[in-house]
ROZABA-367829 format. One record per atom (N, C-alpha, C): x, y, z; atom name; residue number from 1. Coordinates in nm, 4 decimals, padded with zeros to 6 digits. Layout:
ROZABA-367829
     east    north       up atom   n
        X        Y        Z   CA NUM
...
//
This chain:
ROZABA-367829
     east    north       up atom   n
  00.0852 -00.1175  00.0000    N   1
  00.0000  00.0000  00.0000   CA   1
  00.0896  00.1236  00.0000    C   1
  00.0159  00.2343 -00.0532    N   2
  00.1852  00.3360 -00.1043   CA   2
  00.0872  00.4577 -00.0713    C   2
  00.1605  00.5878 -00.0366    N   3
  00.0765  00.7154  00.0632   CA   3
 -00.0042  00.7512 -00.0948    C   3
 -00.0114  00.7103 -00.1972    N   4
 -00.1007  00.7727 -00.2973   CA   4
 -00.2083  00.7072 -00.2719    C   4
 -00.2454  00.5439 -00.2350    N   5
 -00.3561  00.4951 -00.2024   CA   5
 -00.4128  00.5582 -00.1116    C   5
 -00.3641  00.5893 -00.0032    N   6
 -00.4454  00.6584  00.1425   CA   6
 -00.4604  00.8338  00.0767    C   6
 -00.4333  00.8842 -00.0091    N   7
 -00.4476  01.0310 -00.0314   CA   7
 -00.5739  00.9686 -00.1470    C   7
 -00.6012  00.8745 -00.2062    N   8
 -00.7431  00.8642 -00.2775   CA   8
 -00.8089  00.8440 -00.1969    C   8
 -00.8298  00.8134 -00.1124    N   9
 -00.9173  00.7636  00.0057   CA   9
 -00.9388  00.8808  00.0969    C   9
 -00.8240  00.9645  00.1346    N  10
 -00.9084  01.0495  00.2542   CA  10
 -00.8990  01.1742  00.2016    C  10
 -00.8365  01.1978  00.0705    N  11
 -00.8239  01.3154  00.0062   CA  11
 -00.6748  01.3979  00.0007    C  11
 -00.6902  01.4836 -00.0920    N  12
 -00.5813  01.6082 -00.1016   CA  12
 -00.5734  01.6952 -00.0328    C  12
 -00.6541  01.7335  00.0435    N  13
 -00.6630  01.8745  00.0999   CA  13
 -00.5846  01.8666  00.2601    C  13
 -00.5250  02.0010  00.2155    N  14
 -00.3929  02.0326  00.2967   CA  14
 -00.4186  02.1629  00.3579    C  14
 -00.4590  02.1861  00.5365    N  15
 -00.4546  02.3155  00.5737   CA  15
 -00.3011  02.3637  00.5600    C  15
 -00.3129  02.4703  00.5261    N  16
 -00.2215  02.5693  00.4896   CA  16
 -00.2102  02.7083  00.5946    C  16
 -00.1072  02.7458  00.5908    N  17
 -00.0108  02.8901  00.6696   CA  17
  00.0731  02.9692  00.5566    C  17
  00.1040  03.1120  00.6519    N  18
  00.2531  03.1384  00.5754   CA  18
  00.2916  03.1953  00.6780    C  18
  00.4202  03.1993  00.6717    N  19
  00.5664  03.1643  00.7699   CA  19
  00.5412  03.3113  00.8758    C  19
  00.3989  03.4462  00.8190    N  20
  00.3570  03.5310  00.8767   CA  20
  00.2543  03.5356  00.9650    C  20
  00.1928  03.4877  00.9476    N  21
  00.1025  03.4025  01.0117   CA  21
  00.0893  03.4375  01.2109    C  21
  00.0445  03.4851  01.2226    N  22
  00.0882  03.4626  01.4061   CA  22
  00.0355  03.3879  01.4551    C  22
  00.0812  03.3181  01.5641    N  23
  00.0464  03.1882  01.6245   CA  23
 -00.1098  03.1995  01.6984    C  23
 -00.1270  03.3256  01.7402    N  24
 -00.2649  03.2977  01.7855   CA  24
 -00.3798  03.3013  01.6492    C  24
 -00.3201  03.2859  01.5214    N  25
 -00.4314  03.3092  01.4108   CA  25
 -00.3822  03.1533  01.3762    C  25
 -00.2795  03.0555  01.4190    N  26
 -00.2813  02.9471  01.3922   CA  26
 -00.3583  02.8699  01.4789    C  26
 -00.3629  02.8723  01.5806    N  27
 -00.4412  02.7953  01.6927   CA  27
 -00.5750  02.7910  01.6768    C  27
 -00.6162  02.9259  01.5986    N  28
 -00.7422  02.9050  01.5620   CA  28
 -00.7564  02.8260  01.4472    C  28
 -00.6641  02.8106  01.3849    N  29
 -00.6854  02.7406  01.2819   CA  29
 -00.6869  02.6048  01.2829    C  29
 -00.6065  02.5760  01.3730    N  30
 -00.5787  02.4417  01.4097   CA  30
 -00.7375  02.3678  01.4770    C  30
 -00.7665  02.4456  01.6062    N  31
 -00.8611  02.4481  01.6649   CA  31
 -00.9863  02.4323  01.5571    C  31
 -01.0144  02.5583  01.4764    N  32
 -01.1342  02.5738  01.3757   CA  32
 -01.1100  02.4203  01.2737    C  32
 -01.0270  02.3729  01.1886    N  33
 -01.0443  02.2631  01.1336   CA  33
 -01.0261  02.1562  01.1965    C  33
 -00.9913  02.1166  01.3836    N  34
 -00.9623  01.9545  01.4305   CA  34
 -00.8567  01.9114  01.3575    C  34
 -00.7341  01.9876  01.3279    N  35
 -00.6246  01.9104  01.2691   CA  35
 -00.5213  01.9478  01.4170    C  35
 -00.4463  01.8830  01.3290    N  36
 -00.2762  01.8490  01.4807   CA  36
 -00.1506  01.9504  01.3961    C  36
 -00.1380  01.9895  01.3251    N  37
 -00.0641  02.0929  01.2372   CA  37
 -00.1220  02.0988  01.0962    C  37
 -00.0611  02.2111  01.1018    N  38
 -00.0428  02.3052  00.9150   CA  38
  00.0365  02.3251  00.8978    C  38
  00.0583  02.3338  00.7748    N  39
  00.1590  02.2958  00.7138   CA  39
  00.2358  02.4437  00.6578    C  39
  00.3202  02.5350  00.6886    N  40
  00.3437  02.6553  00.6574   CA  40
  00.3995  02.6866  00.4566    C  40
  00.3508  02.7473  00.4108    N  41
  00.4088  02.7289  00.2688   CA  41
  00.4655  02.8820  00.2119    C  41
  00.5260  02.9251  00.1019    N  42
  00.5829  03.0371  00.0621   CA  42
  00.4881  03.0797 -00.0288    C  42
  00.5187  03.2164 -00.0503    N  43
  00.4526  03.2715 -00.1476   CA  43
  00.4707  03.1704 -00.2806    C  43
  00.5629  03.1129 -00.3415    N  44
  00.6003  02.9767 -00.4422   CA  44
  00.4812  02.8693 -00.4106    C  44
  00.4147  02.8339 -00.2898    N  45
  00.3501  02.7633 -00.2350   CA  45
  00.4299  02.6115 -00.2337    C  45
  00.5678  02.6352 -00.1918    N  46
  00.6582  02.5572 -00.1263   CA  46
  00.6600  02.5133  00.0274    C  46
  00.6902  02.4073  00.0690    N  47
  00.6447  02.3885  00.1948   CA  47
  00.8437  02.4642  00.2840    C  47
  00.7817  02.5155  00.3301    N  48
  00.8941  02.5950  00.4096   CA  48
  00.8883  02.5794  00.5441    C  48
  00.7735  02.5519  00.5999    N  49
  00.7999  02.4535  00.7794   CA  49
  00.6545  02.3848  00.7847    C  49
  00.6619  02.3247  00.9309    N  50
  00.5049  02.2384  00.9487   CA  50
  00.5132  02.3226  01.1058    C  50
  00.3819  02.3499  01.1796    N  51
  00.3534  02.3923  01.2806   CA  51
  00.2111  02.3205  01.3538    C  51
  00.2730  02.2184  01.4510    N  52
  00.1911  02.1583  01.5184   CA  52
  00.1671  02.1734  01.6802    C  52
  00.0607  02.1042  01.6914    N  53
  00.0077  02.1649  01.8626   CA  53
  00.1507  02.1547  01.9249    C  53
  00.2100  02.0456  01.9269    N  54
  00.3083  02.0067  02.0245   CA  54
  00.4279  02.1254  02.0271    C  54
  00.4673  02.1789  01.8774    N  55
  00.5640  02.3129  01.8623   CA  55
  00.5036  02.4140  01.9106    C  55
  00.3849  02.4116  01.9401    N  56
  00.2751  02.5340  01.9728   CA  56
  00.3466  02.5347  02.1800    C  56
  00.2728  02.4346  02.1899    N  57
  00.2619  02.3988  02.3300   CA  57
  00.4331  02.4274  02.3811    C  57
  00.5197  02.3765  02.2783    N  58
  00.6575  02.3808  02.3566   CA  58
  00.6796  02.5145  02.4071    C  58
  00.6795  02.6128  02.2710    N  59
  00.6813  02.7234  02.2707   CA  59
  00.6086  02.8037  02.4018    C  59
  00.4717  02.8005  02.4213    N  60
  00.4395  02.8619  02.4928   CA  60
  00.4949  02.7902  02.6776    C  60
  00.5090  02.6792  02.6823    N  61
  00.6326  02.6592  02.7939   CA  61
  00.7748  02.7947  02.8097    C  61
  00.8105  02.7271  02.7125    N  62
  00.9312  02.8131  02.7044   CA  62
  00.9163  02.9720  02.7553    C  62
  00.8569  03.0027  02.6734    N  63
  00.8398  03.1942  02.6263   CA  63
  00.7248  03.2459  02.6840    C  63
  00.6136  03.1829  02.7200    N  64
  00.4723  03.2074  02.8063   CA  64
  00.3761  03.2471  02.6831    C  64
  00.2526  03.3143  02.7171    N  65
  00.1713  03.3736  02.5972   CA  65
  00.1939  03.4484  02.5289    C  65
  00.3294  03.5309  02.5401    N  66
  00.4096  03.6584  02.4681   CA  66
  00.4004  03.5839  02.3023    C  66
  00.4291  03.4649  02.3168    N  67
  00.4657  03.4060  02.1386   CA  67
  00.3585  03.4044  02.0384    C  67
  00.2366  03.4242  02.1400    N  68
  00.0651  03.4242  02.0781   CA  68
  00.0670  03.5161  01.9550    C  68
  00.1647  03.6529  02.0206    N  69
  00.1785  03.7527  01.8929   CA  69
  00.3088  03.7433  01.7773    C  69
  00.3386  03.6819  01.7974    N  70
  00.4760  03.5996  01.7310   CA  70
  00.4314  03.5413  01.6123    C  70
  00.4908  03.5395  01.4559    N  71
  00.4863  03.4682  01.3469   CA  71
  00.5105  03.2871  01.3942    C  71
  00.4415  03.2929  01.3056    N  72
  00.4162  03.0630  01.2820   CA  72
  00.5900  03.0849  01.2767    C  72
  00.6439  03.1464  01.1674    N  73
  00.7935  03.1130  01.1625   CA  73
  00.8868  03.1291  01.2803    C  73
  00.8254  03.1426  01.3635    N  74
  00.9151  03.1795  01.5295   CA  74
  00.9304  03.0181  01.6113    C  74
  00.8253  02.9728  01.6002    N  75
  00.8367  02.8382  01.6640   CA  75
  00.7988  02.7199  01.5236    C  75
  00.7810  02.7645  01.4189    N  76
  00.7678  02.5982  01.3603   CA  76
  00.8650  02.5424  01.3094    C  76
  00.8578  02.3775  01.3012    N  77
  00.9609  02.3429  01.2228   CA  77
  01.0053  02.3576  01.0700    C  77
  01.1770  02.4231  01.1054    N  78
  01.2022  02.4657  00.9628   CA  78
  01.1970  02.3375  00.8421    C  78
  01.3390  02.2409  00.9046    N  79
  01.3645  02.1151  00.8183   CA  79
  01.2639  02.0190  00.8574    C  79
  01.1415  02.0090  00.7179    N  80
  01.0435  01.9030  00.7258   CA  80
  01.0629  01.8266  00.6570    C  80
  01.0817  01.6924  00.7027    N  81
  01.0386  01.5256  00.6277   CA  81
  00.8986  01.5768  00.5628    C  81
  00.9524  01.4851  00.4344    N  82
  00.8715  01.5260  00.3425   CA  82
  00.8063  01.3771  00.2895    C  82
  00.7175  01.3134  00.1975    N  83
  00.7214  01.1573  00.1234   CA  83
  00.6649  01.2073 -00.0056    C  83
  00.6741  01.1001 -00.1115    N  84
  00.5936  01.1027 -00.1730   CA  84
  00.5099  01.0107 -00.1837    C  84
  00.4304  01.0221 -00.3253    N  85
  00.3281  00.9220 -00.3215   CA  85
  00.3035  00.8135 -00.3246    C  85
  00.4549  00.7462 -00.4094    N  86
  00.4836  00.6162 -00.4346   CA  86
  00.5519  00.5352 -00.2992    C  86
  00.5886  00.6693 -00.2096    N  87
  00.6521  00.5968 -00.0549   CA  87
  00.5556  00.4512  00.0151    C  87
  00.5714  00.3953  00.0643    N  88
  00.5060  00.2304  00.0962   CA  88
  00.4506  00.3233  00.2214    C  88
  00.3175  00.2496  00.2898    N  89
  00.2858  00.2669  00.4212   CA  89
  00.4044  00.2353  00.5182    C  89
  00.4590  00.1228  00.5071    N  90
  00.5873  00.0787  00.5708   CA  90
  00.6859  00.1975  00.5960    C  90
  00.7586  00.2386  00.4850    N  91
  00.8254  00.4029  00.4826   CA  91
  00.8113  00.4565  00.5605    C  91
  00.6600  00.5242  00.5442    N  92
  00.6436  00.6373  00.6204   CA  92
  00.6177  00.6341  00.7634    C  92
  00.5648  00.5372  00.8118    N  93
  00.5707  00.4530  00.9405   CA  93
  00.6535  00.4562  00.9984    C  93
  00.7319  00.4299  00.9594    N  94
  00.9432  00.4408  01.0093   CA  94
  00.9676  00.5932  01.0290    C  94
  00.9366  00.6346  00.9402    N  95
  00.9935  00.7680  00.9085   CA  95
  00.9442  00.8673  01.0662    C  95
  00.7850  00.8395  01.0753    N  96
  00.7221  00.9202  01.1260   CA  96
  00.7846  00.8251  01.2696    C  96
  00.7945  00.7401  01.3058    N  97
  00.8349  00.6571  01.4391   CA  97
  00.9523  00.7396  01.4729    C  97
  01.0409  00.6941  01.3937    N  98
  01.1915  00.7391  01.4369   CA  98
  01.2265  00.8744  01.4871    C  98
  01.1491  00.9500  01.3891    N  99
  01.1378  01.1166  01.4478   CA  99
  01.0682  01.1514  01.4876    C  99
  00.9456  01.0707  01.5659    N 100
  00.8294  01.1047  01.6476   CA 100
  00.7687  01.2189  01.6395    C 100
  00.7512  01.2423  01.4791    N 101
  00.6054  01.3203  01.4696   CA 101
  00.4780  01.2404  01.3582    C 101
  00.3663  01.3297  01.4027    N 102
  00.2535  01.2616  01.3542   CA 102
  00.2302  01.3216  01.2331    C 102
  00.2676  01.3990  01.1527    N 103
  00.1867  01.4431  01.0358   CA 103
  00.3035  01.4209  00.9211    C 103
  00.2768  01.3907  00.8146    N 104
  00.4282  01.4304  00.7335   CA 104
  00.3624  01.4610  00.5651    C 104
  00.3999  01.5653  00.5501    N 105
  00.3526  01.6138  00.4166   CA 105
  00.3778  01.5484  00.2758    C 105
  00.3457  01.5824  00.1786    N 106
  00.3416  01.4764  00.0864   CA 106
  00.3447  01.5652 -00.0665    C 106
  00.4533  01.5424 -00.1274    N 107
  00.5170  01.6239 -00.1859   CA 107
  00.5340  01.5558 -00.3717    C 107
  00.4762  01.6372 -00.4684    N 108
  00.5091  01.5887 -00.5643   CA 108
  00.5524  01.7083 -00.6786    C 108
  00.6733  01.6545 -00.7472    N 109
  00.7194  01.7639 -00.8286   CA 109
  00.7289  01.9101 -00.7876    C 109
  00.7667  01.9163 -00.6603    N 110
  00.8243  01.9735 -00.5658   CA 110
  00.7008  02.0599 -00.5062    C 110
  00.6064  02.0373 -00.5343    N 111
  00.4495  02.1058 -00.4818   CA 111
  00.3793  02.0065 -00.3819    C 111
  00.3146  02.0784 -00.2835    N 112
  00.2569  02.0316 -00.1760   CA 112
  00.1432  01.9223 -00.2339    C 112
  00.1334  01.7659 -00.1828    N 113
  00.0143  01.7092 -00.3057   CA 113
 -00.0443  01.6948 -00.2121    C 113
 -00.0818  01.6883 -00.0384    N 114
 -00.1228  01.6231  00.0690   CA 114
 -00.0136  01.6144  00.1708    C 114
 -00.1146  01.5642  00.2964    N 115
 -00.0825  01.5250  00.4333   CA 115
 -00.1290  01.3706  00.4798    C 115
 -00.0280  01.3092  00.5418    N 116
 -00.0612  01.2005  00.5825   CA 116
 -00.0576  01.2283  00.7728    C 116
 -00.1221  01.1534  00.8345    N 117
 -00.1403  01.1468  00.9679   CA 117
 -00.0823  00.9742  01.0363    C 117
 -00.0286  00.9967  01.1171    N 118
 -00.0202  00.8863  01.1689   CA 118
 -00.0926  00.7575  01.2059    C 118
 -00.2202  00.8381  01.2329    N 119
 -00.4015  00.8112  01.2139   CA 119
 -00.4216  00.7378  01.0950    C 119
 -00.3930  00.7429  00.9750    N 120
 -00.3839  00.6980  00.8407   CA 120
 -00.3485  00.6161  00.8025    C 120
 -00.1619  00.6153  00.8786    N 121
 -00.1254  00.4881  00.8798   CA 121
 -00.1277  00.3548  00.9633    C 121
 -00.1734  00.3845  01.0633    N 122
 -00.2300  00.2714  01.1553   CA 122
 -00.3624  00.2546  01.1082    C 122
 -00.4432  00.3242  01.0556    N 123
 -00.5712  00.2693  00.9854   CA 123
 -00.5383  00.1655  00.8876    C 123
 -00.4346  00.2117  00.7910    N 124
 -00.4279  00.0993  00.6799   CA 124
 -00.3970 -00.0155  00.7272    C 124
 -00.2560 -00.0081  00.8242    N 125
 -00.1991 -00.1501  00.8600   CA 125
 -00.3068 -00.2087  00.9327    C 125
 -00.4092 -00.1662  01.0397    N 126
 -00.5028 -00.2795  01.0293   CA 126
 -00.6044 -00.2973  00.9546    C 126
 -00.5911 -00.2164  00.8528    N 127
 -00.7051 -00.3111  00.7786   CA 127
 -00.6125 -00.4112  00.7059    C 127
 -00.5050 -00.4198  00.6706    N 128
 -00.4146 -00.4849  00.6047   CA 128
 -00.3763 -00.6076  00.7264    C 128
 -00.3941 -00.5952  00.8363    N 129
 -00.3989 -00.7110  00.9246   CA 129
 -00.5225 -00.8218  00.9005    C 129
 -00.6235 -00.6811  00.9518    N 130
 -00.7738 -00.7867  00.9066   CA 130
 -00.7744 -00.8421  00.7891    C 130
 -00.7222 -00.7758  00.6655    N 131
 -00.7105 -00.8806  00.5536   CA 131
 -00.6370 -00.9945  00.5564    C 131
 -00.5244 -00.9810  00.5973    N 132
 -00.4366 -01.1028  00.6051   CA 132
 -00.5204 -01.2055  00.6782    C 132
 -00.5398 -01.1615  00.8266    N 133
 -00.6182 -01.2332  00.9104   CA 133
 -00.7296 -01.3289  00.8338    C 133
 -00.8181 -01.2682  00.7274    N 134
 -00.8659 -01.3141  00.6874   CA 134
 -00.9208 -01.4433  00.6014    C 134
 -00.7619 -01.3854  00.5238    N 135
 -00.7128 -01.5097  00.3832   CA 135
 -00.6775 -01.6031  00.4638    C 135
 -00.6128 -01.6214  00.5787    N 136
 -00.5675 -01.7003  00.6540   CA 136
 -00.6621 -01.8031  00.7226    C 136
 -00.7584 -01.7367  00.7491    N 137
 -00.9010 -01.7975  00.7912   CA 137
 -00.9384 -01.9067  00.6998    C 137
 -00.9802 -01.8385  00.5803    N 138
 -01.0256 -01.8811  00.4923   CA 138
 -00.9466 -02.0399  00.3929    C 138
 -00.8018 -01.9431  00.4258    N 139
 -00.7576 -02.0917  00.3732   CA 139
 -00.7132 -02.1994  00.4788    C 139
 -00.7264 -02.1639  00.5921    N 140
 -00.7195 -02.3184  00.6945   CA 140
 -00.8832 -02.3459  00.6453    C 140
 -00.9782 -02.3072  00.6462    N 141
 -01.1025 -02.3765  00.6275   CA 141
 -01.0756 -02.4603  00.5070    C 141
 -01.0353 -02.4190  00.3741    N 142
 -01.0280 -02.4971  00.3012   CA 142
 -00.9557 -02.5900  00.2815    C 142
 -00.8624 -02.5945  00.4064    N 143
 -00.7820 -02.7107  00.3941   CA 143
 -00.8627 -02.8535  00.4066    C 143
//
């Protein structure tokens, strides 16, 4: 299964920022659509950082509510893991484990094509369990 199958399935659409953005007009944003980050992009509509609750939350540890008036580009991440479409569920799984974040953008011919969620990929692998599970069923019965 490859992140282009799960982007036909839950779609293309990618909340979006720019790097001006101030963090209290992201929170609403975050908040207003139920997502876990956005994805910050350039006037090019290049992905130039990702800004999620958890960079939100660090930040305001750190610095207190002062950062509320602060640009997305003050606390988000600059260098983002990126996949594409042909990447395996497997891939990105790793990818997103090892560097323990949940969202990772999805990039084709150097333009933003989608977002995958971590949510996404544990959805597939079990349905890809229950399938296995299944055939397996099926062929001890027919033994």
């Amino acid at each position: 299964m490859t992140v282009a199958s799960i982007l036909a399935e839950k779609g293309r659409a990618v909340f979006t920022t720019s790097p001006e953005t101030l963090l209290s007009q992201a929170i609403d944003q975050l908040a207003g659509k139920r997502v876990g980050a956005i994805v910050v992009v350039d006037k090019d509509g290049k992905v130039s950082g990702i800004v999620s609750e958890r960079d939100i939350v660090r930040e305001l540890s750190r610095k207190g509510i002062s950062v509320l008036d602060q640009p997305v580009s003050s606390c988000m991440t600059h260098k983002v893991l990126t996949c594409s479409e042909s990447d395996t569920v497997d891939t990105v799984m790793t990818v997103m484990t090892t560097n323990r974040f949940r969202h990772l953008p999805v990039v084709s011919g150097g333009k933003l094509a989608g977002i995958i969620s971590i949510g996404d990929v544990v959805k597939r692998k079990i349905e890809q369990a229950e399938r296995d599970a299944e055939h397996l069923r099926n062929y001890i019965a027919m033994s």
